[in-house]
C-alpha positions as a Markdown table, in Angstrom:
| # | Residue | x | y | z |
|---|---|---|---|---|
| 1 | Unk | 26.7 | -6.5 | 22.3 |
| 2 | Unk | 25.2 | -4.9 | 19.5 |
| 3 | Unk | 21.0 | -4.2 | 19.7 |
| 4 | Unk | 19.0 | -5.9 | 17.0 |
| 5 | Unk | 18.0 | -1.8 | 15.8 |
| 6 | Unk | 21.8 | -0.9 | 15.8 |
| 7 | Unk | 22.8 | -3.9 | 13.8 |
| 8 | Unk | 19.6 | -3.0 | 11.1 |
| 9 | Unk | 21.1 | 0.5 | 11.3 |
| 10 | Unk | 24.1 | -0.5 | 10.3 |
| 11 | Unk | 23.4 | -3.4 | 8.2 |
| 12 | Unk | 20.8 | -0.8 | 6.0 |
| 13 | Unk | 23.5 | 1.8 | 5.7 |
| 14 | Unk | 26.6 | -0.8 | 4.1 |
| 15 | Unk | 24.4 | -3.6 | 2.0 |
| 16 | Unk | 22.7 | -3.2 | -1.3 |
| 17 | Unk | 20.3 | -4.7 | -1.7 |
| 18 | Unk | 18.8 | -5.7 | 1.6 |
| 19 | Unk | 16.1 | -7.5 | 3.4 |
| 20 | Unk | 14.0 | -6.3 | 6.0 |
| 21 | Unk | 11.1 | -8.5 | 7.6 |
| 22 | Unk | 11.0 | -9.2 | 10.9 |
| 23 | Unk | 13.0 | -6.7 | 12.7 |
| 24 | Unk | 11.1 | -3.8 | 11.2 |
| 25 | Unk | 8.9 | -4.8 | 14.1 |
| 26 | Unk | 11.7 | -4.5 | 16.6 |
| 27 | Unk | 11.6 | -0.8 | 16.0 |
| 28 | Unk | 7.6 | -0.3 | 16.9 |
| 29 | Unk | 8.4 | -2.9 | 20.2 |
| 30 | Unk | 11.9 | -1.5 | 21.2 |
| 31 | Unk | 11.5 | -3.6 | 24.4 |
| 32 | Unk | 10.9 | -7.2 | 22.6 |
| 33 | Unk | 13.8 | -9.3 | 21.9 |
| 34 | Unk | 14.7 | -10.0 | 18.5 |
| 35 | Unk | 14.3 | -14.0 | 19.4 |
| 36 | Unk | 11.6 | -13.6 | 20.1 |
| 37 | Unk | 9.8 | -11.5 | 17.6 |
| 38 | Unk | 12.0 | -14.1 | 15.2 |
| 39 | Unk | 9.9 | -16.8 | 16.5 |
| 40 | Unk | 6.4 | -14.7 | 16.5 |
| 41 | Unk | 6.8 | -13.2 | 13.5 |
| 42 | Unk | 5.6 | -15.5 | 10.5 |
| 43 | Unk | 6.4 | -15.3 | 7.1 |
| 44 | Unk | 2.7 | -14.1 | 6.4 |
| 45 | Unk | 2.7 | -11.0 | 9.1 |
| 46 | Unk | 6.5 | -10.1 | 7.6 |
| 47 | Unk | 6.3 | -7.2 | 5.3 |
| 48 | Unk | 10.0 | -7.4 | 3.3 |
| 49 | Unk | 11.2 | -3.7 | 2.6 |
| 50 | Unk | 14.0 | -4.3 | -0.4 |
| 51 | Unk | 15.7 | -1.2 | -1.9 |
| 52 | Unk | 19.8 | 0.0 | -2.9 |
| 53 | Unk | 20.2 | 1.8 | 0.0 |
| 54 | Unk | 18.6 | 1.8 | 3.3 |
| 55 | Unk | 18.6 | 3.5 | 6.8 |
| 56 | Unk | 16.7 | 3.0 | 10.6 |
| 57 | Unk | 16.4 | 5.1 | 13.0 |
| 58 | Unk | 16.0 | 3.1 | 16.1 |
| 59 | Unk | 15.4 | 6.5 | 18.3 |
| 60 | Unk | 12.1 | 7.9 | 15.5 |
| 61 | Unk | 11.5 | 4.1 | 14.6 |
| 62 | Unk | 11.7 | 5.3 | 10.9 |
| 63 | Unk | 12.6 | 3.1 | 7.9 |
| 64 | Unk | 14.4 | 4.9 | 4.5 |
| 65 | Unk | 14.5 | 3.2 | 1.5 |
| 66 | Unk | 16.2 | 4.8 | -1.5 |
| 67 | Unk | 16.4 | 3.3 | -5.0 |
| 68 | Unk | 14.5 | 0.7 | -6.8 |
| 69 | Unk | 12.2 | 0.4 | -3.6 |
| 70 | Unk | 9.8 | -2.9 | -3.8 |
| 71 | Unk | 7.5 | -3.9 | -0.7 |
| 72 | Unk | 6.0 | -7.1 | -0.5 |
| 73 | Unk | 3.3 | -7.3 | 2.4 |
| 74 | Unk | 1.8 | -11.6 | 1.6 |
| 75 | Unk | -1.2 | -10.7 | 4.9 |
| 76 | Unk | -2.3 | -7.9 | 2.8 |
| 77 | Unk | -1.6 | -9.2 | -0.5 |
| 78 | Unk | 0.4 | -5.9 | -1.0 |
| 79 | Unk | 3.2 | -5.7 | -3.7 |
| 80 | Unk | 4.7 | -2.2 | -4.3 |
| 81 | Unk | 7.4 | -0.3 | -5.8 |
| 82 | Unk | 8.8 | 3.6 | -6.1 |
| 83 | Unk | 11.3 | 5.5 | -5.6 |
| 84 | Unk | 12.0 | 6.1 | -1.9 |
| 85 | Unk | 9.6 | 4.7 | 0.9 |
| 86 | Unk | 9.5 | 5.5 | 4.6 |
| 87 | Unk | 8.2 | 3.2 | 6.8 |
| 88 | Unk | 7.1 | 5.0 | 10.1 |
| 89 | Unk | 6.6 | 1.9 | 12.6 |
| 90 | Unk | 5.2 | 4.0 | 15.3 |
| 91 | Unk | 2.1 | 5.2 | 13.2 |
| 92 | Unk | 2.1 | 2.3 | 11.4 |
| 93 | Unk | 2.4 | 3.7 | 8.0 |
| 94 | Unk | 4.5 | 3.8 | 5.0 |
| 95 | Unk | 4.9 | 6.8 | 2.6 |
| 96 | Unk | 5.7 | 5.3 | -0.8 |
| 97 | Unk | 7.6 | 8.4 | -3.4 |
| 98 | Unk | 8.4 | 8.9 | -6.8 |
| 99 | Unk | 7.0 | 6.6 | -9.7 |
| 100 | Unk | 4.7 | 4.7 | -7.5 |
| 101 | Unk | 3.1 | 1.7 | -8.4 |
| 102 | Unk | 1.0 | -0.4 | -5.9 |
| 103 | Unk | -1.0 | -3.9 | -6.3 |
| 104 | Unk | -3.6 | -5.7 | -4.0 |
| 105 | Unk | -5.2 | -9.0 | -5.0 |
| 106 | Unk | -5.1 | -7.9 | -8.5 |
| 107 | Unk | -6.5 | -4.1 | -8.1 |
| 108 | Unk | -3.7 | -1.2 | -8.8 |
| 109 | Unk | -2.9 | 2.1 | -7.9 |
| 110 | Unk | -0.1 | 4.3 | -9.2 |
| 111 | Unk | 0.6 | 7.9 | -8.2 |
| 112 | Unk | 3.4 | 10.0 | -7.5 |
| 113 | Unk | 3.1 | 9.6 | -3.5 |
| 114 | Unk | 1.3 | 7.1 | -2.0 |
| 115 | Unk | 0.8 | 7.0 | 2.0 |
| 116 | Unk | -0.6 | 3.5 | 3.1 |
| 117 | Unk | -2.1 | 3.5 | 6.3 |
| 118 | Unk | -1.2 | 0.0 | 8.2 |
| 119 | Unk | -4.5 | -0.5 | 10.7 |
| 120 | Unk | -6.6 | 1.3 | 8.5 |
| 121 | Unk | -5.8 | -0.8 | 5.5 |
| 122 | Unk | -6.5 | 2.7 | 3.9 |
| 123 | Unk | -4.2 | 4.4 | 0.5 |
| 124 | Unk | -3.9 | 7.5 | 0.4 |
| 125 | Unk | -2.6 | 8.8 | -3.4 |
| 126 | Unk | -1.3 | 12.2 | -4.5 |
| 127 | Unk | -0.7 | 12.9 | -8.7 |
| 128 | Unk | 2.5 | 14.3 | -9.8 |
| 129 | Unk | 1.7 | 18.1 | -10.6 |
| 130 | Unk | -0.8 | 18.8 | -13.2 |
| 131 | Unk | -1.2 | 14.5 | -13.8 |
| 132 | Unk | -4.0 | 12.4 | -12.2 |
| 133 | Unk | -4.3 | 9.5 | -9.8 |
| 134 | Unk | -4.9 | 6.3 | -11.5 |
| 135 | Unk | -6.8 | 2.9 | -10.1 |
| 136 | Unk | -7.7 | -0.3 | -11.7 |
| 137 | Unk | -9.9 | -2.4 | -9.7 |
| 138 | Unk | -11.4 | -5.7 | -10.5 |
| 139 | Unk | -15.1 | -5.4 | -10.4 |
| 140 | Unk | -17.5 | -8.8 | -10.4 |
| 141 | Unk | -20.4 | -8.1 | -12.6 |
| 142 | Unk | -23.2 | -10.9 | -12.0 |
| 143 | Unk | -25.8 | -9.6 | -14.7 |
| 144 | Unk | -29.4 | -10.5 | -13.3 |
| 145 | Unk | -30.7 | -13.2 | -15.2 |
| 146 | Unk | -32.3 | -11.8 | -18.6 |
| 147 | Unk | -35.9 | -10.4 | -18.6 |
| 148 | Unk | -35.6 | -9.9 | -15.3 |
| 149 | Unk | -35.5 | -5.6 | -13.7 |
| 150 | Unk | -34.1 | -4.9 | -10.5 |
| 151 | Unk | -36.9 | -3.8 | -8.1 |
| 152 | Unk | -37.4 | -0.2 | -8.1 |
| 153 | Unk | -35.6 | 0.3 | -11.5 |
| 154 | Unk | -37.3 | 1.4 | -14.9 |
| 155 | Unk | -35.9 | -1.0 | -17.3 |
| 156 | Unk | -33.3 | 0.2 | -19.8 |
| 157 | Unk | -34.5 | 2.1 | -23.2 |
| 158 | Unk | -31.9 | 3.1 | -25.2 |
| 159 | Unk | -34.2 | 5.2 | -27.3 |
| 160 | Unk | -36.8 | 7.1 | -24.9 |
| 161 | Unk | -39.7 | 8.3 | -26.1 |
| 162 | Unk | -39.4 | 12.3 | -27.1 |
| 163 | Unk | -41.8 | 14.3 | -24.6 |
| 164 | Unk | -42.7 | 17.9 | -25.1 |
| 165 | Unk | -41.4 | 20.5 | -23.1 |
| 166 | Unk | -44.4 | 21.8 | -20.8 |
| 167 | Unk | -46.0 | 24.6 | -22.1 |
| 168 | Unk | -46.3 | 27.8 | -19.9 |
| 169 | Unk | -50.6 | 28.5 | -19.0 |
């Protein structure tokens, strides 16, 4: 009888493309049976790994996904794609590489290497050399009602009054 983590290794080395949801968990809980973590595991805590080329490791519990990478994470509202991605299930974090471009709830990032840290619901972004980092996020602006200053604030003059420079006595 073949383990659920041998069959995934197997299964990720011969098919192209592939999905990936609920076993990935059967490599961070090597003692669970794949029933069961079928029957636990709901289509909103699935993250689906989708790539040409994949490969687990059920002895390091790592994930490698090689060409035309996307992630989907629905409890995070994650959607990614890149290059390569590793998904390390023991430390619960995935390393994203090469043209990476990442959306939450509407907000992006895109970078050359992002590292997304699971429990911390924390990215981590790296530039390719001598390029920049870049972020959109969606900000609400509520403008106070007009006429009105925030407490403690001066209100806004475009055009300030000139004052001399202090003179030395």
């Amino acid at each position: 009888m073949v383990s659920g983590s041998q069959f995934l290794s197997t299964c990720c080395r011969r098919l192209s493309p592939i999905v990936v949801t609920a076993v990935l968990a059967s490599l961070a809980s090597p003692t669970a049976s794949n029933s069961a973590l079928a029957q636990t595991a709901g289509a909103g805590q699935s993250l689906t790994l989708r790539a040409d080329v994949q490969e687990a490791n059920a002895i390091t519990g790592v994930i490698t996904a090689r060409g035309n990478v996307q992630i989907n994470y629905p409890a995070r509202q994650i959607q990614a794609t890149s290059v390569q991605a590793q998904y390390y299930s023991r430390e619960k974090r995935i390393v994203l590489q090469g043209d990476v471009y990442v959306l939450q709830a509407g907000n992006s990032l895109r970078g050359e290497t992002v590292t997304y840290l699971i429990d911390e619901g924390r990215f981590v972004a790296l530039p390719n050399g001598g390029q920049q980092v870049e972020s959109i996020y969606l900000v609400q602006d509520n403008p106070p009602p007009s006429g009105t200053t925030p407490p403690g604030e001066p209100p806004f003059n475009p055009k300030p009054e000139f004052k001399a420079p202090l003179s030395a006595p």
